[in-house]
N, C-alpha and C positions, 0 to 999 in steps of 0.2 A: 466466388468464394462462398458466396449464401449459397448457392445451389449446390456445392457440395460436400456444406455442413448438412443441407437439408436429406443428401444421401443417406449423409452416413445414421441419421437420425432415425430415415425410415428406413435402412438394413438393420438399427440397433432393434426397434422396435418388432420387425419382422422376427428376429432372432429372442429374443423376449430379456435383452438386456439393457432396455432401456432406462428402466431405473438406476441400475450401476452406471450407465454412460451419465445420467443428469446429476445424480450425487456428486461422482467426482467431479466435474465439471461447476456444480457446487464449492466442494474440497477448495478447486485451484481458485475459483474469483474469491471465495472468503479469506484465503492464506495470501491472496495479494493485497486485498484491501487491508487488512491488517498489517502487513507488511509496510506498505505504507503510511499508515498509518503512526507507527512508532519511529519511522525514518521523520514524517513529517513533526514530532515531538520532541525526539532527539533535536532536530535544528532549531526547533524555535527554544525550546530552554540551552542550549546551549549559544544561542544569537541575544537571550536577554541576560545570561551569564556575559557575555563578551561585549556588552552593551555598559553591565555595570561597572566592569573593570573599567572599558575606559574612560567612565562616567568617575568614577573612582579616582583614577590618574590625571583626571584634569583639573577636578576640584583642587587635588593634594599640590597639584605643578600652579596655579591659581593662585593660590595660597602661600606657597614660598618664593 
């Protein structure tokens, strides 16, 4: 797999589009880490949202 990413890197550069092949390749790792990154946000507020409810509903059931 490394040897024929290493191909196409020195066809890209042969052909002089290697700065377009490294951008995008750029592009994709940064729109995944991002990516995840708001997936990983999303869960944890919505895990400390669903924490306080039934932090919420046990005091209230405790209680009566």
């Amino acid at each position: 797999m490394i040897t024929f990413i290493l191909i196409l890197l020195l066809l890209a550069a042969i052909f002089g589009v290697l700065a377009v092949v490294v951008k995008t390749a750029i592009v994709i790792v940064l729109s995944i880490i991002l990516a995840v990154t708001f997936v990983m946000a999303f869960g944890y507020y919505w895990f400390r949202y669903r924490v306080y409810r039934f932090r919420k509903e046990f005091e209230r059931r405790a209680r009566g």
